[in-house]
Biotite code that builds the C-alpha atoms (Angstrom):
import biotite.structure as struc

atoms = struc.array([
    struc.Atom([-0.711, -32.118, -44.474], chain_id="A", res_id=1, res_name="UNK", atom_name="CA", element="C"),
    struc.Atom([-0.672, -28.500, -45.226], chain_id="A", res_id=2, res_name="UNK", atom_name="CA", element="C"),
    struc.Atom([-4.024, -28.106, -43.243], chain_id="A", res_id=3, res_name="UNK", atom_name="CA", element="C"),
    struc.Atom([-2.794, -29.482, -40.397], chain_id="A", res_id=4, res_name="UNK", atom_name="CA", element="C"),
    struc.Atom([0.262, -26.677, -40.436], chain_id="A", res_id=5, res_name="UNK", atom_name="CA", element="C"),
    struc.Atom([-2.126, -24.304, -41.383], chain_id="A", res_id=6, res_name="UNK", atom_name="CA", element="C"),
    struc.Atom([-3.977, -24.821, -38.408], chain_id="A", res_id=7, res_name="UNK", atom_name="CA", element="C"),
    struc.Atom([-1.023, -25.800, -35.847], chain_id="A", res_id=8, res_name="UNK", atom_name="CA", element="C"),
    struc.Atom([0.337, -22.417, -37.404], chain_id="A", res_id=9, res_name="UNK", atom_name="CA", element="C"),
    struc.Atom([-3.216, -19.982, -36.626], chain_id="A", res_id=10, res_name="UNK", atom_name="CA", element="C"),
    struc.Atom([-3.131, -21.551, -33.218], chain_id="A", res_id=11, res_name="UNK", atom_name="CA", element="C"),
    struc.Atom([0.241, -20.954, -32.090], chain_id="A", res_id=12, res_name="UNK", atom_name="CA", element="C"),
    struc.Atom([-0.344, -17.204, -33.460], chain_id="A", res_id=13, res_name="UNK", atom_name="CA", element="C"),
    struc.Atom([-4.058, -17.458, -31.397], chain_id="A", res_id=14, res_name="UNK", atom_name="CA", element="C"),
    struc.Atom([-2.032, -18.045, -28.678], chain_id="A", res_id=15, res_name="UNK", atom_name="CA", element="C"),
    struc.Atom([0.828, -15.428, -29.206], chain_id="A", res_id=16, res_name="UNK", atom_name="CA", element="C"),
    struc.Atom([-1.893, -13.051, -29.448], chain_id="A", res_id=17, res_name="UNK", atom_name="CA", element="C"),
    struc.Atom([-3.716, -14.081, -25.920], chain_id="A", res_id=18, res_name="UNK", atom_name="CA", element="C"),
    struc.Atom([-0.012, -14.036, -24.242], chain_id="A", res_id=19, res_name="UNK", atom_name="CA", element="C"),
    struc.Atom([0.489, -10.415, -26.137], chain_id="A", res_id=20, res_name="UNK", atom_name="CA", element="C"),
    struc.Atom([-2.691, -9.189, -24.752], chain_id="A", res_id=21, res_name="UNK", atom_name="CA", element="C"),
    struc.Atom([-1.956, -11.070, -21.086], chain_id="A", res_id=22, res_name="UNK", atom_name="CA", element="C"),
    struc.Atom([1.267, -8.981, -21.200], chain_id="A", res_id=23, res_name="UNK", atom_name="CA", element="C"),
    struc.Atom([-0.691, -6.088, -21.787], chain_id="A", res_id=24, res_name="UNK", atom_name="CA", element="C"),
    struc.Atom([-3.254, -6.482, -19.381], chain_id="A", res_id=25, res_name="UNK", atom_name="CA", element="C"),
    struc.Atom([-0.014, -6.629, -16.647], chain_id="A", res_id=26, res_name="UNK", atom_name="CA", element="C"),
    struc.Atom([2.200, -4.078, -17.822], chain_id="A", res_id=27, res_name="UNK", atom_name="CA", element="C"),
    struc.Atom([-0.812, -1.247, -17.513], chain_id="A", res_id=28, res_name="UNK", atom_name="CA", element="C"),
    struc.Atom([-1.060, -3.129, -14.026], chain_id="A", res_id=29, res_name="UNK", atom_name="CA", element="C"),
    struc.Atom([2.284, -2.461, -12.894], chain_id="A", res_id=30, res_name="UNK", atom_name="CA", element="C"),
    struc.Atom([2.353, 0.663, -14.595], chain_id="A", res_id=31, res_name="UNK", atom_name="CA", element="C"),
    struc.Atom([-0.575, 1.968, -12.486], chain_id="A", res_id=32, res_name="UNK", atom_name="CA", element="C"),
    struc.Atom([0.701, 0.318, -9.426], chain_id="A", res_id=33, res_name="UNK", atom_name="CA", element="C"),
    struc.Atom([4.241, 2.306, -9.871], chain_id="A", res_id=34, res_name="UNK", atom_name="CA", element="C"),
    struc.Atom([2.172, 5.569, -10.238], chain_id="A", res_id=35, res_name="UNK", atom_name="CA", element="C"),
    struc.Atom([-0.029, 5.166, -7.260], chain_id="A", res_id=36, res_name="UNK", atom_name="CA", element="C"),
    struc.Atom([3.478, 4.499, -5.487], chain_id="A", res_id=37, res_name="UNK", atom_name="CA", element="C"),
    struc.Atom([4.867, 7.348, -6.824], chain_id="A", res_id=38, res_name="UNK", atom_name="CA", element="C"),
    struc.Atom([2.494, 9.269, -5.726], chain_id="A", res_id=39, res_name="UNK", atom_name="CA", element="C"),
    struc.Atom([2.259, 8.486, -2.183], chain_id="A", res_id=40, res_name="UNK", atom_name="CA", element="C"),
    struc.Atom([6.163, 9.167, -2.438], chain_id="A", res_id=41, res_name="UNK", atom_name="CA", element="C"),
    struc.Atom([5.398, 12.580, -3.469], chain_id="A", res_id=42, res_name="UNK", atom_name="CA", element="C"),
    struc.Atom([2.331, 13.088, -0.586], chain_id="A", res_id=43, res_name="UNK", atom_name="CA", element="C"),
    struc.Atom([4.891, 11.971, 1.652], chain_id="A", res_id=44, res_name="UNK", atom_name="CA", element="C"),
    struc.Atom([8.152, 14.273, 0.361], chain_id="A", res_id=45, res_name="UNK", atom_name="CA", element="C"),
    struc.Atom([5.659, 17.606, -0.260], chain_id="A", res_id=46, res_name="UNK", atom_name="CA", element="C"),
    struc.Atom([4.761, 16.493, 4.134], chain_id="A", res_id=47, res_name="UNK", atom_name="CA", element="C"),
    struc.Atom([8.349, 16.509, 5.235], chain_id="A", res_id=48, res_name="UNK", atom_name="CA", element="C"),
    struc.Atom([9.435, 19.073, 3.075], chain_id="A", res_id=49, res_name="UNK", atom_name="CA", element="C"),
    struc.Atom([6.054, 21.361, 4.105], chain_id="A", res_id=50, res_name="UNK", atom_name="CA", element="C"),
    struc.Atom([7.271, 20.907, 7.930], chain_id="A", res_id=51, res_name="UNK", atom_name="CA", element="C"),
    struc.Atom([10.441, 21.618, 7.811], chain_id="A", res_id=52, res_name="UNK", atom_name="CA", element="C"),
    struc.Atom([10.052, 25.027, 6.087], chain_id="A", res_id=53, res_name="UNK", atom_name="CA", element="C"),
    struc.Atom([6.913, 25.530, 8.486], chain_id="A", res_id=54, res_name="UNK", atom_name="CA", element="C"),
    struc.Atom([9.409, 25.602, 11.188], chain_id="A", res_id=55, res_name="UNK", atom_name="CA", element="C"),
    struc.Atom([12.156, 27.411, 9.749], chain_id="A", res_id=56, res_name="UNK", atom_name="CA", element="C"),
    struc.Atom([9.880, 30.333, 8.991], chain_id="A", res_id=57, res_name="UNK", atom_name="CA", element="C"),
    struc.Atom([8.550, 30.216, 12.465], chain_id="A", res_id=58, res_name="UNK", atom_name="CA", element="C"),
    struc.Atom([12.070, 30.388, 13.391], chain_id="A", res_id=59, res_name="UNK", atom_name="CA", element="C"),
    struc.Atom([13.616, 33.063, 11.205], chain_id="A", res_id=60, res_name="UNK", atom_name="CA", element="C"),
    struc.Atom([11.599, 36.004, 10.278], chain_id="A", res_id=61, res_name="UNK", atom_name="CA", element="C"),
    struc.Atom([13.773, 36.420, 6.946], chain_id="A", res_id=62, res_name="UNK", atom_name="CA", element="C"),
    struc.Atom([12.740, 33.068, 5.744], chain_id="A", res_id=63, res_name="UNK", atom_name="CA", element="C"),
    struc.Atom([9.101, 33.549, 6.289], chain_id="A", res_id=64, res_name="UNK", atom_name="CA", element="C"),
    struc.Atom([8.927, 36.472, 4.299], chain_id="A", res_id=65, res_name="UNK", atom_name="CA", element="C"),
    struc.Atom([10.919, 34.346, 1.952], chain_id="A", res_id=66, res_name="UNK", atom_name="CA", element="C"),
    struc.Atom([8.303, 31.762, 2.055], chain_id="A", res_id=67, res_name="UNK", atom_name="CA", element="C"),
    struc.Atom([5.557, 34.273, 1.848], chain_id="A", res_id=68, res_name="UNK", atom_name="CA", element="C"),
    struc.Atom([6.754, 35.868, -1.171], chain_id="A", res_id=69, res_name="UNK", atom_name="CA", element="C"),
    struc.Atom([7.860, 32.830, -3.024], chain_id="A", res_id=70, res_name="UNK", atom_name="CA", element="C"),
    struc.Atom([4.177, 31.591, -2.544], chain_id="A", res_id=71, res_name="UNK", atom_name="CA", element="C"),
    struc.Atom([2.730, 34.250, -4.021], chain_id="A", res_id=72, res_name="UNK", atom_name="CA", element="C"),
    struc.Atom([4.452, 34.012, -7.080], chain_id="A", res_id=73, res_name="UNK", atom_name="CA", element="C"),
    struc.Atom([4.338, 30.495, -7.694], chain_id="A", res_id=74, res_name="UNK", atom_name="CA", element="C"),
    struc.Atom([0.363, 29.661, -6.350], chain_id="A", res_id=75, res_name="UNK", atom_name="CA", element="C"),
    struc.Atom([-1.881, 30.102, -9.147], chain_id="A", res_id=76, res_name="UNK", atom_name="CA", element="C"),
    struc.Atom([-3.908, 33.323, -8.690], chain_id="A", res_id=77, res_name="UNK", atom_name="CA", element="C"),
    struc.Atom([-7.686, 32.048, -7.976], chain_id="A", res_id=78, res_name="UNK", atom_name="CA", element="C"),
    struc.Atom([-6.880, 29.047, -6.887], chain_id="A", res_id=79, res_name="UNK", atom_name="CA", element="C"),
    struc.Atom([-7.889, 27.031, -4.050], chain_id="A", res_id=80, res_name="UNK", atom_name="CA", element="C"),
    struc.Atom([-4.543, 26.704, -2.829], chain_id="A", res_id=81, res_name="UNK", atom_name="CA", element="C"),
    struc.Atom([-4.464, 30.746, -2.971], chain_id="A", res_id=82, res_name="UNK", atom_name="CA", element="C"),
    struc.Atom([-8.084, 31.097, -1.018], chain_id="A", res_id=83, res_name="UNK", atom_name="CA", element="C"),
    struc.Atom([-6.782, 28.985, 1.743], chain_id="A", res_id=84, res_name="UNK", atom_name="CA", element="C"),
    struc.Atom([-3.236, 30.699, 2.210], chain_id="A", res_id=85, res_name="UNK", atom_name="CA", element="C"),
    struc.Atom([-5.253, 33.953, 2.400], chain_id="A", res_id=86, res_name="UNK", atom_name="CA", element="C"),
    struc.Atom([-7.681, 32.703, 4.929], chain_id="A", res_id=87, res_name="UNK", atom_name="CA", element="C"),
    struc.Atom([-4.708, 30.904, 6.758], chain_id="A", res_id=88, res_name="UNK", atom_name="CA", element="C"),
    struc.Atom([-2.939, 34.378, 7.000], chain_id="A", res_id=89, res_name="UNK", atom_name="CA", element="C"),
    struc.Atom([0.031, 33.371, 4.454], chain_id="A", res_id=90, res_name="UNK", atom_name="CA", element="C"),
    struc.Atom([-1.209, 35.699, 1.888], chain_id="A", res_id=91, res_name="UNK", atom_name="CA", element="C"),
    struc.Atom([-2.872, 39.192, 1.341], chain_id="A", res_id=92, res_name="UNK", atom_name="CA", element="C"),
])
């Protein structure tokens, strides 16, 4: 008898630990899913965000200097992101 609980006992634990790693296996799913999301939230925000001051500095001289300066403090020095505002006319 206490073989037969023995074994009823490893194979309900066998398959706690299948459903554990199941559960596992879909929560990294989701998780990824929720950052790719995320991120196409962001791409999306930085586009409408990126326009809108795009046209207020062609608007308003003030702002563009604004812009200009607050870019070169915040762009990493070296970066791509600097090389192309420089060849884009943004930056000195």
């Amino acid at each position: 008898m206490s073989r037969n609980n023995g074994r009823a006992a490893s194979s309900r634990l066998d398959a706690l630990m299948r459903r554990k790693a199941e559960l596992a296996s879909a929560l990294r799913t989701e998780r990824e899913k929720r950052k790719a999301i995320e991120e196409k939230e962001r791409e999306r925000l930085s586009l409408i965000v990126g326009r809108a001051l795009l046209a207020n500095a062609a608007q308003y001289p003030d702002f563009d200097l604004m812009l200009r300066g607050v870019l070169k403090t915040t762009i990493k020095p070296g970066s791509a992101e600097l090389n192309y505002l420089k060849a884009k006319g943004w930056l000195q």
